[in-house]
C-alpha positions as CSV (number, residue, x, y, z in Angstrom):
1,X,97.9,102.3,88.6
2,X,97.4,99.3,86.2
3,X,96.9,95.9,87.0
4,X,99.4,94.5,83.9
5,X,102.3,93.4,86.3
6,X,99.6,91.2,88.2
7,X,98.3,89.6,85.0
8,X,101.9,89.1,83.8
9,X,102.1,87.4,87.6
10,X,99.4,85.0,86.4
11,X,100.5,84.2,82.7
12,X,103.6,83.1,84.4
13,X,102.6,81.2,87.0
14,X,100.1,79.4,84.4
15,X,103.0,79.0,82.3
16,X,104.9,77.4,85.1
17,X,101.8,75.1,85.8
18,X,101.4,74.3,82.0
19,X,105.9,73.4,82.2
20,X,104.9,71.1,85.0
21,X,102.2,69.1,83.3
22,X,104.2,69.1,80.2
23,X,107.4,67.9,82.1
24,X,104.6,64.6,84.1
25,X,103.2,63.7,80.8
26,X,106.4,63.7,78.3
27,X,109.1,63.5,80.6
28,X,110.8,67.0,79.7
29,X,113.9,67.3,80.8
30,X,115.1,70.4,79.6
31,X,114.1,74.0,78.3
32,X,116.9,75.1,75.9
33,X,120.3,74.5,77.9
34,X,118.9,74.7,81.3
35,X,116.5,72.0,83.7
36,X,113.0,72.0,83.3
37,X,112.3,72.0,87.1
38,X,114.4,75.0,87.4
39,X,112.5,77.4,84.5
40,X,109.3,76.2,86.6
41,X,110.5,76.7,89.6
42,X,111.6,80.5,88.6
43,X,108.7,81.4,86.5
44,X,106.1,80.7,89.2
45,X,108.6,82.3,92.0
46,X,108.6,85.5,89.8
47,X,104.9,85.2,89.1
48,X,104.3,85.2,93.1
49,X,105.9,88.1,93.5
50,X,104.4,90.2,90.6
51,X,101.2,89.5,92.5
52,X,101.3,89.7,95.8
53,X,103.9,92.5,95.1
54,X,100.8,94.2,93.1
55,X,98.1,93.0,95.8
56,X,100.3,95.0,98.7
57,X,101.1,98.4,97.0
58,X,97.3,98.6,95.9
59,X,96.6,97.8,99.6
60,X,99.2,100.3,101.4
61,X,97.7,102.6,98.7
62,X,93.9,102.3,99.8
63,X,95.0,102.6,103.4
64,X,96.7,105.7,102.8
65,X,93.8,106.8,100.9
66,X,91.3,106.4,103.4
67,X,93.4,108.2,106.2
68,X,94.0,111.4,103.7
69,X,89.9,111.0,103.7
70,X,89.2,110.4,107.2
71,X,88.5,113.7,109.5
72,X,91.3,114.4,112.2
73,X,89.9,111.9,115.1
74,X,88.9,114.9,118.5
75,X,87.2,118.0,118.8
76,X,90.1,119.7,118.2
77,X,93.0,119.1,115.4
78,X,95.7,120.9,117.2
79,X,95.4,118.7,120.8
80,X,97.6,115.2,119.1
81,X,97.7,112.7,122.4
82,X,98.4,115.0,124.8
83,X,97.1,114.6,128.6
84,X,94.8,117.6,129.6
């Protein structure tokens, strides 16, 4: 797995951030035919969820992982939670 998607995650939330200062200190108003606040708004939503998207599969993917790795819990594999 590569960690591309959670970079692009950051470049557009910086890009978002850099929008928004752009927007205070000229007074932007628009980004080709659409509303300012609205590209910002979208690039820092979508740059959210590249991230934490990226952040929970590499998570779900450690835990899975480390239970592959881990012996079977007992003295013997084949007992599961049954009551002796």
């Amino acid at each position: 797995m590569t960690r591309i998607p959670r970079f692009i995650g950051y470049a557009f939330m910086a890009a978002a951030a850099v929008l928004a200062a752009v927007m205070k200190k000229e007074g932007a108003e628009t980004v080709g035919p659409l509303p300012a606040v609205a590209v910002a708004l979208f690039l820092g939503m979508v740059g959210v969820m590249l991230v934490c998207t990226d952040l929970m599969v590499r998570g779900l993917y450690a835990q899975v992982g480390a239970a592959k790795a881990a012996p079977p819990s007992g003295a013997d594999a084949g007992d599961g939670d049954a009551a002796s």
